[in-house]
mmJSON file of the N, C-alpha and C atoms, coordinates in Angstrom:
{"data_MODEL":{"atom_site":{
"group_PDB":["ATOM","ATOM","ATOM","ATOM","ATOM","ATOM","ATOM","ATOM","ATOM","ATOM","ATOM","ATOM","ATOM","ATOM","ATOM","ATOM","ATOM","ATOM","ATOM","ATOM","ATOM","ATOM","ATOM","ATOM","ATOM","ATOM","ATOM","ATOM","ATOM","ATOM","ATOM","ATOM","ATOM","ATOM","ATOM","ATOM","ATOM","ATOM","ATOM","ATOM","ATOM","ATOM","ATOM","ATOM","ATOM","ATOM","ATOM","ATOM","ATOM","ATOM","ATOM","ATOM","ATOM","ATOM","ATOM","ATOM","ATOM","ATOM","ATOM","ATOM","ATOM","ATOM","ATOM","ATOM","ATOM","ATOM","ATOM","ATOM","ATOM","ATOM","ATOM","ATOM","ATOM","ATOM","ATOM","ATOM","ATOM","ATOM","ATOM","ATOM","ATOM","ATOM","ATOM","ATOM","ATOM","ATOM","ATOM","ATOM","ATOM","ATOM","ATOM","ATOM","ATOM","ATOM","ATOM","ATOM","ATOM","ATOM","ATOM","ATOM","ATOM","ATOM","ATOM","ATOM","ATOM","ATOM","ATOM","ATOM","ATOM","ATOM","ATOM","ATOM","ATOM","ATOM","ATOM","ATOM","ATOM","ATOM","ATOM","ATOM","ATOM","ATOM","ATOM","ATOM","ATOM","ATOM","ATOM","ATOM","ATOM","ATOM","ATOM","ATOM","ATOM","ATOM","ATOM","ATOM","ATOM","ATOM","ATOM","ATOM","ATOM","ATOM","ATOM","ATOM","ATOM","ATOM","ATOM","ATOM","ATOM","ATOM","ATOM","ATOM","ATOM","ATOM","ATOM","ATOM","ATOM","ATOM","ATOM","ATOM","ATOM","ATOM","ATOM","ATOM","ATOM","ATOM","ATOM","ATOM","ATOM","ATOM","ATOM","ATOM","ATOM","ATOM","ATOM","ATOM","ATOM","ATOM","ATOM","ATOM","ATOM","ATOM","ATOM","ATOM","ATOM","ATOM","ATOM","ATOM","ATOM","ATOM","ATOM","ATOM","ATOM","ATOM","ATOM","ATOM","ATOM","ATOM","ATOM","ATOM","ATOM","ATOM","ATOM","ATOM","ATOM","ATOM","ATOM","ATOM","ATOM","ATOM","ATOM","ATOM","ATOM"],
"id":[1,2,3,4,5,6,7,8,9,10,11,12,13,14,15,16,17,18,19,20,21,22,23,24,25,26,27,28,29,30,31,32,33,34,35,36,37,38,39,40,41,42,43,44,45,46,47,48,49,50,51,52,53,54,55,56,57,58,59,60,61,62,63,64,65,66,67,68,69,70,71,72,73,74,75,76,77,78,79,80,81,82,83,84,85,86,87,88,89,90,91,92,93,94,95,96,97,98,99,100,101,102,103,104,105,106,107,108,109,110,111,112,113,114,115,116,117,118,119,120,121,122,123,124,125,126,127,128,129,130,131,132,133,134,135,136,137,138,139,140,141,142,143,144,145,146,147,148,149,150,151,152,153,154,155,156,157,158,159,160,161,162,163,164,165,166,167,168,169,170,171,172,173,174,175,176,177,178,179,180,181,182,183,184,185,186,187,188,189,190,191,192,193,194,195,196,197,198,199,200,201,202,203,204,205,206,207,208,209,210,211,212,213],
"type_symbol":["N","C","C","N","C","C","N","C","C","N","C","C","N","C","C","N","C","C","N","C","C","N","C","C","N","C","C","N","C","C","N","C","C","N","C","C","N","C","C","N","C","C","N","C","C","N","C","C","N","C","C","N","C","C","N","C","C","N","C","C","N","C","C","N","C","C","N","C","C","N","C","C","N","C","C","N","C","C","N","C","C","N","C","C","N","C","C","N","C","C","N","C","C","N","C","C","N","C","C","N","C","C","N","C","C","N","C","C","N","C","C","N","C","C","N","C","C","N","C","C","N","C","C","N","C","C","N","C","C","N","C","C","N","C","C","N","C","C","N","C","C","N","C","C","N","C","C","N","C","C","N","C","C","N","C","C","N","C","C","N","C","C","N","C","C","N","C","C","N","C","C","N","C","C","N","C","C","N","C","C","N","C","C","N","C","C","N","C","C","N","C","C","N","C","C","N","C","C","N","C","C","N","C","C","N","C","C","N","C","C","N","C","C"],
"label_atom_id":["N","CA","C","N","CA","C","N","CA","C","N","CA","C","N","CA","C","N","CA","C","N","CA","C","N","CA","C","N","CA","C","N","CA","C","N","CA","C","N","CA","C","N","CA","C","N","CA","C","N","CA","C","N","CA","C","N","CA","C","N","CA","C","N","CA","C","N","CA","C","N","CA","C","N","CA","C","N","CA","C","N","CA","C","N","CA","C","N","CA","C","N","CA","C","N","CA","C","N","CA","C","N","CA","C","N","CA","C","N","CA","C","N","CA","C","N","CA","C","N","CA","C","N","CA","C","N","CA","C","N","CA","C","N","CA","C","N","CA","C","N","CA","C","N","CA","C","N","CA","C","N","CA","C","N","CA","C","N","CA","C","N","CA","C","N","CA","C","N","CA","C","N","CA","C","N","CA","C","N","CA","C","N","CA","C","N","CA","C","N","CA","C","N","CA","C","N","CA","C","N","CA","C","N","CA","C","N","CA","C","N","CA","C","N","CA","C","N","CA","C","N","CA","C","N","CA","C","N","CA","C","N","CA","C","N","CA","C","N","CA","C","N","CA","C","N","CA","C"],
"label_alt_id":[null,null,null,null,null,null,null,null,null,null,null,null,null,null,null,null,null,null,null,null,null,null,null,null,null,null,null,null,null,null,null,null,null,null,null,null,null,null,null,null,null,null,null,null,null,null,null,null,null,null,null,null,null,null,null,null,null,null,null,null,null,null,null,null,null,null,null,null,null,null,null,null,null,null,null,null,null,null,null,null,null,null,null,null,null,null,null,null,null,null,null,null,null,null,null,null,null,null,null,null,null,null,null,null,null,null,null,null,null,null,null,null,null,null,null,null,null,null,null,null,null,null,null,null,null,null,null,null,null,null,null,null,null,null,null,null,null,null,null,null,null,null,null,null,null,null,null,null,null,null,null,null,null,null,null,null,null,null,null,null,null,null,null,null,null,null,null,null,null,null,null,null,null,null,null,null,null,null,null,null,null,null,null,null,null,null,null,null,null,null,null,null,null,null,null,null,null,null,null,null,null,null,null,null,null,null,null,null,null,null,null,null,null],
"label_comp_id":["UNK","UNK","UNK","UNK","UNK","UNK","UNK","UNK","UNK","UNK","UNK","UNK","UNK","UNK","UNK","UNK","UNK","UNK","UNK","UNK","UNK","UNK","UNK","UNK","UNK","UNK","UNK","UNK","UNK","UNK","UNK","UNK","UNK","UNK","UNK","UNK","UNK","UNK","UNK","UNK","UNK","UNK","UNK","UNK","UNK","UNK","UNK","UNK","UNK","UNK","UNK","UNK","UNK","UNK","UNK","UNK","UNK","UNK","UNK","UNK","UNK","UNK","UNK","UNK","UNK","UNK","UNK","UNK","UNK","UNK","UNK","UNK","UNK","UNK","UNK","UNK","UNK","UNK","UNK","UNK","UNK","UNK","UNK","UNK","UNK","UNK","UNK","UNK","UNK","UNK","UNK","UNK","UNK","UNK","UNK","UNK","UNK","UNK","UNK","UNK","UNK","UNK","UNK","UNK","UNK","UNK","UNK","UNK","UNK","UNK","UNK","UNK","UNK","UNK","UNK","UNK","UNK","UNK","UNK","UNK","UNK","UNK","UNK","UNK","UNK","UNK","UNK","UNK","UNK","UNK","UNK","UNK","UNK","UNK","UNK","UNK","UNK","UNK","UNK","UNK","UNK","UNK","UNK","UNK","UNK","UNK","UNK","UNK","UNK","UNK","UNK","UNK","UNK","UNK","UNK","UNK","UNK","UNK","UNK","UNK","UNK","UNK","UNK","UNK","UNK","UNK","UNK","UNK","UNK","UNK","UNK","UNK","UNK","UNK","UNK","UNK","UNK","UNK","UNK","UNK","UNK","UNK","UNK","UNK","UNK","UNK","UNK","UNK","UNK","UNK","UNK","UNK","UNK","UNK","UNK","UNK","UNK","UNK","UNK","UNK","UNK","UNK","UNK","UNK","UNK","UNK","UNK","UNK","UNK","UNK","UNK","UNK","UNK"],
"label_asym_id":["A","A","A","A","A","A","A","A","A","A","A","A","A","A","A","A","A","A","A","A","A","A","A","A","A","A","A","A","A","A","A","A","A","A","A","A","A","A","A","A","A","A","A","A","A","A","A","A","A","A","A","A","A","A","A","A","A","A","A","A","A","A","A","A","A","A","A","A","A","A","A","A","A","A","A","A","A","A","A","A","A","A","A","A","A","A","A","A","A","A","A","A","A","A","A","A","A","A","A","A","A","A","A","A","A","A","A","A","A","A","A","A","A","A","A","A","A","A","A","A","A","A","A","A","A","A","A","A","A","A","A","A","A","A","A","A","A","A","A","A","A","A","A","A","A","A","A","A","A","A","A","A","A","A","A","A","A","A","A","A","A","A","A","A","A","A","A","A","A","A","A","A","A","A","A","A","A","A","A","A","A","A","A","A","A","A","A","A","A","A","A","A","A","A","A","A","A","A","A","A","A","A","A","A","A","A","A","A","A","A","A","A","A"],
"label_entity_id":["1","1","1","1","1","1","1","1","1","1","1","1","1","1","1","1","1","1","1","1","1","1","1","1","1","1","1","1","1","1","1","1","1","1","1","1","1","1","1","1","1","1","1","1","1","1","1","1","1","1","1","1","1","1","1","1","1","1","1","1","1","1","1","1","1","1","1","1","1","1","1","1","1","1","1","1","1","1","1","1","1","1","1","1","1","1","1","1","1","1","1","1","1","1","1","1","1","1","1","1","1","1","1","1","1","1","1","1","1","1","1","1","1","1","1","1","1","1","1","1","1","1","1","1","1","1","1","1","1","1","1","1","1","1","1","1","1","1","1","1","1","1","1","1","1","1","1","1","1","1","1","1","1","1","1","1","1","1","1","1","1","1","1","1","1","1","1","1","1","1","1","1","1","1","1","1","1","1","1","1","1","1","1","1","1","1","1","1","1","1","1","1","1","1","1","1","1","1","1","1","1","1","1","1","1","1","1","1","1","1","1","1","1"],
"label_seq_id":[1,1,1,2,2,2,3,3,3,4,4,4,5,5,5,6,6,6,7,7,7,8,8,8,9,9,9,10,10,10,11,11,11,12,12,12,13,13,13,14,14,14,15,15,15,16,16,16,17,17,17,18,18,18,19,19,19,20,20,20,21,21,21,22,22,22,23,23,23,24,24,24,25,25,25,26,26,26,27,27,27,28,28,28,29,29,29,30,30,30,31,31,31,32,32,32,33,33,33,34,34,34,35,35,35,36,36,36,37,37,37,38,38,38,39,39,39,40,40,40,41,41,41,42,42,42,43,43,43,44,44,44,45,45,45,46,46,46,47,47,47,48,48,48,49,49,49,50,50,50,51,51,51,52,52,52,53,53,53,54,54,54,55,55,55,56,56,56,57,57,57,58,58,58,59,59,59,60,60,60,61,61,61,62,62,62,63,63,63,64,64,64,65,65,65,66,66,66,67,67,67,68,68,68,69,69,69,70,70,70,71,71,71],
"pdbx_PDB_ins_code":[null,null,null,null,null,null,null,null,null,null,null,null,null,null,null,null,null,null,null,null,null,null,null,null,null,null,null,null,null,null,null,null,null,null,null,null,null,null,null,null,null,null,null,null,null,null,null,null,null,null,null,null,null,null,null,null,null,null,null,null,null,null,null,null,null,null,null,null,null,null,null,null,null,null,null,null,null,null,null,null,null,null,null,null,null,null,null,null,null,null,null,null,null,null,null,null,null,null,null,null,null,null,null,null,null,null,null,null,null,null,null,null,null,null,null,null,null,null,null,null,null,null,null,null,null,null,null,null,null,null,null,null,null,null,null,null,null,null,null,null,null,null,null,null,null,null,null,null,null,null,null,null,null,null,null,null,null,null,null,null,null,null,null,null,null,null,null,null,null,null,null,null,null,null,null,null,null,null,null,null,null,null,null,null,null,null,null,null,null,null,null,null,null,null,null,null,null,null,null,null,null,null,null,null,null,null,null,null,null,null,null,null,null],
"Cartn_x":[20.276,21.038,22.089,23.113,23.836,23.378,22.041,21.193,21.406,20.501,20.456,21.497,22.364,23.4,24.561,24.254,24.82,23.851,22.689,21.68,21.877,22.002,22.601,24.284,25.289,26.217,25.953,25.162,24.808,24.348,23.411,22.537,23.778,24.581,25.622,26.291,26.667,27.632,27.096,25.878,25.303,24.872,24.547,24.523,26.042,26.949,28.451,28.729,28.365,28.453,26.972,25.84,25.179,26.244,26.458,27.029,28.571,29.093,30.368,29.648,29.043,28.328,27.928,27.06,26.66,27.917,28.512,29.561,30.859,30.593,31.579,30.419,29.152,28.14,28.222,28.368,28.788,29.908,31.028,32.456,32.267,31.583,31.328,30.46,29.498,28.863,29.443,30.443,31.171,32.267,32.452,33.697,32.486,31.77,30.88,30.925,30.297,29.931,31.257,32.346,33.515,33.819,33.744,33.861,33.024,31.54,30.298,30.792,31.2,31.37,32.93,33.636,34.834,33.998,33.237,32.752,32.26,31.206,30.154,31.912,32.466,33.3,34.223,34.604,35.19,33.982,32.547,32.067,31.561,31.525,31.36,32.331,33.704,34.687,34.717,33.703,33.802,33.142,31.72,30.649,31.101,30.599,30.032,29.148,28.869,27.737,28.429,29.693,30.042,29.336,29.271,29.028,27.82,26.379,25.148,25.154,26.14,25.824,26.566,27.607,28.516,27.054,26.776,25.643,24.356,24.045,22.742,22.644,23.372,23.377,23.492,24.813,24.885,23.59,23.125,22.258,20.951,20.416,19.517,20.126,20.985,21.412,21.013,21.456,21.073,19.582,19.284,17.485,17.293,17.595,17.184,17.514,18.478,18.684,18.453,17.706,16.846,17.344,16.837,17.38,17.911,17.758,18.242,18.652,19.51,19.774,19.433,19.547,19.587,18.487,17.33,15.834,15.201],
"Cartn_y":[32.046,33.251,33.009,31.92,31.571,31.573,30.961,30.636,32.009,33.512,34.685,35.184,34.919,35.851,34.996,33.479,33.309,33.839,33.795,34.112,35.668,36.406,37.658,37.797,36.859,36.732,36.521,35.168,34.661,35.738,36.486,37.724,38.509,39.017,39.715,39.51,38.351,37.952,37.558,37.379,37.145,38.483,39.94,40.774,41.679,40.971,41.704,41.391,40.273,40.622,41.385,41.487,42.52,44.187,44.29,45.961,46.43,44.549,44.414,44.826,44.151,45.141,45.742,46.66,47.955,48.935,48.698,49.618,49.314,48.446,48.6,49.375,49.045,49.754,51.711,51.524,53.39,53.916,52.89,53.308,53.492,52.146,52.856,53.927,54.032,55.266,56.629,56.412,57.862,57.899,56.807,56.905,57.49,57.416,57.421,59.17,59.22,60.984,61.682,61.662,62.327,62.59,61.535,61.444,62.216,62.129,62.971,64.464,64.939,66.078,66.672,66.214,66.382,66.755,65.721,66.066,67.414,67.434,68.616,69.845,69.613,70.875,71.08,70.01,70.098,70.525,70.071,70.185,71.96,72.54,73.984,74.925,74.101,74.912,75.09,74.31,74.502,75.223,75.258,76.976,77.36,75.896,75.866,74.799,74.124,73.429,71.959,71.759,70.696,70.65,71.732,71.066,70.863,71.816,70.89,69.331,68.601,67.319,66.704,67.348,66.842,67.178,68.14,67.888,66.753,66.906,66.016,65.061,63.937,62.932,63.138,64.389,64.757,65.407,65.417,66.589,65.631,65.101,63.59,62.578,62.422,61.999,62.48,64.074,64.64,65.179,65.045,64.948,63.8,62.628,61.373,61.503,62.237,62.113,63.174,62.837,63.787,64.606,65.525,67.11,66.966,66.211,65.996,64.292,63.81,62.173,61.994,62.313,62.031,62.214,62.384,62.779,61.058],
"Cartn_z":[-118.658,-118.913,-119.991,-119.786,-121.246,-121.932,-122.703,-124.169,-124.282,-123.609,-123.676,-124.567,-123.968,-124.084,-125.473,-125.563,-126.792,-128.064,-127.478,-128.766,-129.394,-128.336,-128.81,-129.597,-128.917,-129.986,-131.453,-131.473,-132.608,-133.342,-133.118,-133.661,-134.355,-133.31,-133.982,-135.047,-134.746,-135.969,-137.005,-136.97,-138.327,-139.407,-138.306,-138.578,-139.179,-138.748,-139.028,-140.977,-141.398,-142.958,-143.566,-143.328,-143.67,-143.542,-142.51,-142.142,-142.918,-143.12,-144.198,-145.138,-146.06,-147.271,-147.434,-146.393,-146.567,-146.323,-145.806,-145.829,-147.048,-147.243,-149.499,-149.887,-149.921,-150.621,-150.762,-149.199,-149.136,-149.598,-149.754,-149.617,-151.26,-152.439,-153.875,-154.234,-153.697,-153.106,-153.495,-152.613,-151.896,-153.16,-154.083,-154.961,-156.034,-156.199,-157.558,-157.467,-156.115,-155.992,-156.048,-155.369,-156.162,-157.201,-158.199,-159.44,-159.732,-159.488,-160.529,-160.119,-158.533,-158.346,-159.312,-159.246,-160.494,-161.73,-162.021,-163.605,-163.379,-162.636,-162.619,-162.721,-161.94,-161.696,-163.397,-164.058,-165.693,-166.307,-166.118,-166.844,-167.273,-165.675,-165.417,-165.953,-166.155,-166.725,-168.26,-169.038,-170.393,-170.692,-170.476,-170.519,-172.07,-172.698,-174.403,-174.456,-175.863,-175.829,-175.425,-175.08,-174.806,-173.048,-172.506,-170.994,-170.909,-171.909,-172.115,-172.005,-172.832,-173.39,-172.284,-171.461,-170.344,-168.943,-168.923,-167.811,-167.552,-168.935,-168.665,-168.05,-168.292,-167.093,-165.974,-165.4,-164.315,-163.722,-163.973,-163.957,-163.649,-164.095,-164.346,-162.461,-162.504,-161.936,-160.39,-160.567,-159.062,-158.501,-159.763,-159.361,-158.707,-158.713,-158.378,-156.606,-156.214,-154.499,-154.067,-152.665,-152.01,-151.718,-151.323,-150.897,-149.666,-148.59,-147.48,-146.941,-147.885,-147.663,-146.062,-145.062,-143.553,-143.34,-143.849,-143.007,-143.301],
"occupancy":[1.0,1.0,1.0,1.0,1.0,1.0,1.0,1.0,1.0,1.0,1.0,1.0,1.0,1.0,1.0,1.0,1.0,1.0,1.0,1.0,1.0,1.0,1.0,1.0,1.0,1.0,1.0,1.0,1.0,1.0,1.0,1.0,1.0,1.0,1.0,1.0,1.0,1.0,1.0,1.0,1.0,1.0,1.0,1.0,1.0,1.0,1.0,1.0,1.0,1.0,1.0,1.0,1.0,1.0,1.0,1.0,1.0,1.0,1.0,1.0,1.0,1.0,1.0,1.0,1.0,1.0,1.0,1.0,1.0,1.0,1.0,1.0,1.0,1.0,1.0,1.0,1.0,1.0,1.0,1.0,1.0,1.0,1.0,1.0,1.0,1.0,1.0,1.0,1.0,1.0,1.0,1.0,1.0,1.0,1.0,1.0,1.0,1.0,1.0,1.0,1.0,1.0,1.0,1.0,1.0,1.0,1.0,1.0,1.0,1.0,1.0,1.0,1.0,1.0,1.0,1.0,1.0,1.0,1.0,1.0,1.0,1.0,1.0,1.0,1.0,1.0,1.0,1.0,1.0,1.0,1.0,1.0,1.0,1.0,1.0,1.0,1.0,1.0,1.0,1.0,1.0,1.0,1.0,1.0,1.0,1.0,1.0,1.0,1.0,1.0,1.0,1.0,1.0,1.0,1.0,1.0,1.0,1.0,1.0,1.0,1.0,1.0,1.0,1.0,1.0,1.0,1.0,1.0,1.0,1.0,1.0,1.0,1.0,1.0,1.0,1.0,1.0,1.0,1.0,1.0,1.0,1.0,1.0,1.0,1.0,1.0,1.0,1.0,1.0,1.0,1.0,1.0,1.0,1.0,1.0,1.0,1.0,1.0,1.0,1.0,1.0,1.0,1.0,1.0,1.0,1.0,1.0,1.0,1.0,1.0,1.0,1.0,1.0],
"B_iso_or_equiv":[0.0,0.0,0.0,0.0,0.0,0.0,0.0,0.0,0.0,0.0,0.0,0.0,0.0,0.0,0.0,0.0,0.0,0.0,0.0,0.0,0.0,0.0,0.0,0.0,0.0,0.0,0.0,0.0,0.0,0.0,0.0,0.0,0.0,0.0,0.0,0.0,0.0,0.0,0.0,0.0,0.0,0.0,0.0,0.0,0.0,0.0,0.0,0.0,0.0,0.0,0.0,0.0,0.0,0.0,0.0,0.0,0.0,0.0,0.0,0.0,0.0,0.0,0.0,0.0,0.0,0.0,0.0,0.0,0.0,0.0,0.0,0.0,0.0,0.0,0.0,0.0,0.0,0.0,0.0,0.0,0.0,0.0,0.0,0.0,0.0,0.0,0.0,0.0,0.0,0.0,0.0,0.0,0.0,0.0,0.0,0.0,0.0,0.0,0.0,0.0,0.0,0.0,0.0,0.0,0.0,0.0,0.0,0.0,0.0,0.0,0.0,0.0,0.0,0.0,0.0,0.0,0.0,0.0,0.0,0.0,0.0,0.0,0.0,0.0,0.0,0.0,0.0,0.0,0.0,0.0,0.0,0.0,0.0,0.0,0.0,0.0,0.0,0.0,0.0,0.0,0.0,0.0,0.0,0.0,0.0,0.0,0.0,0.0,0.0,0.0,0.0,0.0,0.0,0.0,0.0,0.0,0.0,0.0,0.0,0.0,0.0,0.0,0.0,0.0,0.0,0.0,0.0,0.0,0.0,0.0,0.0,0.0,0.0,0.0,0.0,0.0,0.0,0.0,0.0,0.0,0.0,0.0,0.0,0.0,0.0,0.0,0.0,0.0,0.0,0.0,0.0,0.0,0.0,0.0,0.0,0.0,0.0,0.0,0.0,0.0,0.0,0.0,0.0,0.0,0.0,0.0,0.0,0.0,0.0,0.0,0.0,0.0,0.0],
"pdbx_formal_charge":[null,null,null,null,null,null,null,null,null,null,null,null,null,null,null,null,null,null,null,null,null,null,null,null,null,null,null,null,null,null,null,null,null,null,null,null,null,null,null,null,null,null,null,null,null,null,null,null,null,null,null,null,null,null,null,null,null,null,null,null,null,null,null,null,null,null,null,null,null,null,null,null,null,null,null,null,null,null,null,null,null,null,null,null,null,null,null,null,null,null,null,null,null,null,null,null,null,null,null,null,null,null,null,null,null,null,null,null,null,null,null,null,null,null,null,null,null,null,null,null,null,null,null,null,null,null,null,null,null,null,null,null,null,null,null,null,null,null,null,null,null,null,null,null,null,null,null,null,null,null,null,null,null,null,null,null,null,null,null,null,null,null,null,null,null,null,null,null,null,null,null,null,null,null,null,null,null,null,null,null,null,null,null,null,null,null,null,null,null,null,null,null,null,null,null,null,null,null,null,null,null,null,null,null,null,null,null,null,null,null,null,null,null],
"auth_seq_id":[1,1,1,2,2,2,3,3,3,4,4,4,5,5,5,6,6,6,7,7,7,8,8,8,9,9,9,10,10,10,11,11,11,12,12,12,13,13,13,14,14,14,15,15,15,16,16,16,17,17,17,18,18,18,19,19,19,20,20,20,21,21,21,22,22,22,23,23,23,24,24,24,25,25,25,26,26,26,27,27,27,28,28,28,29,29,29,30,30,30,31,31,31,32,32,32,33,33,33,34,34,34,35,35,35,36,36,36,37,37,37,38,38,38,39,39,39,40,40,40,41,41,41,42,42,42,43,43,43,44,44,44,45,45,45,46,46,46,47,47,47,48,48,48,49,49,49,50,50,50,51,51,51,52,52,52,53,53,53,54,54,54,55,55,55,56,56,56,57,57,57,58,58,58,59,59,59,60,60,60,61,61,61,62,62,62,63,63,63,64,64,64,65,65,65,66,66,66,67,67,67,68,68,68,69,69,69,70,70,70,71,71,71],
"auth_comp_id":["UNK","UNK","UNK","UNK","UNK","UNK","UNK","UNK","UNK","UNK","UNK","UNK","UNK","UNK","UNK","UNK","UNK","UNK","UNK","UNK","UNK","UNK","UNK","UNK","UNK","UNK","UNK","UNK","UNK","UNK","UNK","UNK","UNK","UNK","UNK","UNK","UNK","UNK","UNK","UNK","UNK","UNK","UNK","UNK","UNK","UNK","UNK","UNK","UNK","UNK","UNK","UNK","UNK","UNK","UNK","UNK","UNK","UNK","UNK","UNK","UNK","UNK","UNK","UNK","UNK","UNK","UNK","UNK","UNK","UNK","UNK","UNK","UNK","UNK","UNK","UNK","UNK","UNK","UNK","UNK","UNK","UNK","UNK","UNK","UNK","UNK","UNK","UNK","UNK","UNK","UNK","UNK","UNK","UNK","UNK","UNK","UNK","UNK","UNK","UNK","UNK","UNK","UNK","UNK","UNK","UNK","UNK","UNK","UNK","UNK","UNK","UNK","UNK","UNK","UNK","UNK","UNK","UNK","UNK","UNK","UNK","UNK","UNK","UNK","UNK","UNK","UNK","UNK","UNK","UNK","UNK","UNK","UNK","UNK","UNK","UNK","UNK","UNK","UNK","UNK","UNK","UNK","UNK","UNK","UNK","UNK","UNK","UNK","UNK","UNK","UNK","UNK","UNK","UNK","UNK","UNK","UNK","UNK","UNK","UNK","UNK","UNK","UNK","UNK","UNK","UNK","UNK","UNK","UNK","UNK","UNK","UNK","UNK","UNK","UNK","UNK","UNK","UNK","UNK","UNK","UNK","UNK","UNK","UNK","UNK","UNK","UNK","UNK","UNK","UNK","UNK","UNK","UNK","UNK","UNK","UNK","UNK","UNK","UNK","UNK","UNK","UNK","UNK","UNK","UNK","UNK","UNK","UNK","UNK","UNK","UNK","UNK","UNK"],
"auth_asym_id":["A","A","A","A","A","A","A","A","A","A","A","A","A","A","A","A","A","A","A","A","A","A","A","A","A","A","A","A","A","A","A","A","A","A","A","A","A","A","A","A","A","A","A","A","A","A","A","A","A","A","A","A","A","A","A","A","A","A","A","A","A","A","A","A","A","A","A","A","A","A","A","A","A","A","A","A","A","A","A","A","A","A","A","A","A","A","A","A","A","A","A","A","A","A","A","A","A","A","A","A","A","A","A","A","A","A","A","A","A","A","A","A","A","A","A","A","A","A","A","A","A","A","A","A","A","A","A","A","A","A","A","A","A","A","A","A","A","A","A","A","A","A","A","A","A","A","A","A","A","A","A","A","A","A","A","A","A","A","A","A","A","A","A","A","A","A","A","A","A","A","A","A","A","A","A","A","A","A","A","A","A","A","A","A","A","A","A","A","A","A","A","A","A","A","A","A","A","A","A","A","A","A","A","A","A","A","A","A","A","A","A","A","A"],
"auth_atom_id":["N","CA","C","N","CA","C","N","CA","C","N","CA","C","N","CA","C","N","CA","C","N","CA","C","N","CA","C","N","CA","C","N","CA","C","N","CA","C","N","CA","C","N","CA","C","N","CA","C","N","CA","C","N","CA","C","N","CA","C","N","CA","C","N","CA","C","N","CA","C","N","CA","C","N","CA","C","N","CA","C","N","CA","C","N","CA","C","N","CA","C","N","CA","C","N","CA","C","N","CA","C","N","CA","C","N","CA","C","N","CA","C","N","CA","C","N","CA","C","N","CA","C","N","CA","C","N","CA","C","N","CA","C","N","CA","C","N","CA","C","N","CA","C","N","CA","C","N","CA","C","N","CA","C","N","CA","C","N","CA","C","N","CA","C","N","CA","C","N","CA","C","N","CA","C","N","CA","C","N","CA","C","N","CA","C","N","CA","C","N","CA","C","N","CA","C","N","CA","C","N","CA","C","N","CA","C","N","CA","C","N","CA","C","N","CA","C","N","CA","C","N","CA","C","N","CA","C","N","CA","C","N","CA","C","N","CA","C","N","CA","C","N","CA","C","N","CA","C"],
"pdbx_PDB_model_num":[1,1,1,1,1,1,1,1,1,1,1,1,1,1,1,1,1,1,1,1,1,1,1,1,1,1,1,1,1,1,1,1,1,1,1,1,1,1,1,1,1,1,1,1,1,1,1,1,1,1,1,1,1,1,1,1,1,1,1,1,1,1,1,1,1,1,1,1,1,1,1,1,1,1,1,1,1,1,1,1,1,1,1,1,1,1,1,1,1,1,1,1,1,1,1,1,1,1,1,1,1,1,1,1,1,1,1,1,1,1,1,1,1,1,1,1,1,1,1,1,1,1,1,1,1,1,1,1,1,1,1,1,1,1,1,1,1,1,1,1,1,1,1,1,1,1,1,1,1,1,1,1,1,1,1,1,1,1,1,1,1,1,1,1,1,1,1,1,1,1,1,1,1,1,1,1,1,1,1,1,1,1,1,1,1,1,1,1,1,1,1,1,1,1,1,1,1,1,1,1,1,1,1,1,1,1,1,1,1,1,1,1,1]
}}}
């Protein structure tokens, strides 16, 4: 029953820096998409040919993630 139950510690903690980096991973993530959503929102406010050349990437960009990230 000890082996058991250290083996499951062990498990854990080896798993605790995987879930450390995935979670910086989300946290730049979540900084990137603010930012793009800011742009998109300056970029909507110019409505000349500057927000063409200001969209495209944005724009490029949100094609690439799915319509429903959680499925």
């Amino acid at each position: 029953m000890g082996d058991f139950i250290r083996s499951k510690m062990a498990a854990k903690a080896s798993a605790a820096p995987a879930r450390a980096s995935c979670r910086a991973d989300l946290v730049a993530a979540r900084r990137k998409l603010c930012a793009a959503a800011k742009a998109v929102d300056a970029a909507l406010k110019l409505d000349t040919d500057q927000m063409i050349d200001a969209a495209r990437p944005l724009v490029a960009a949100a094609r690439l993630l799915p319509d429903d990230p959680l499925e």
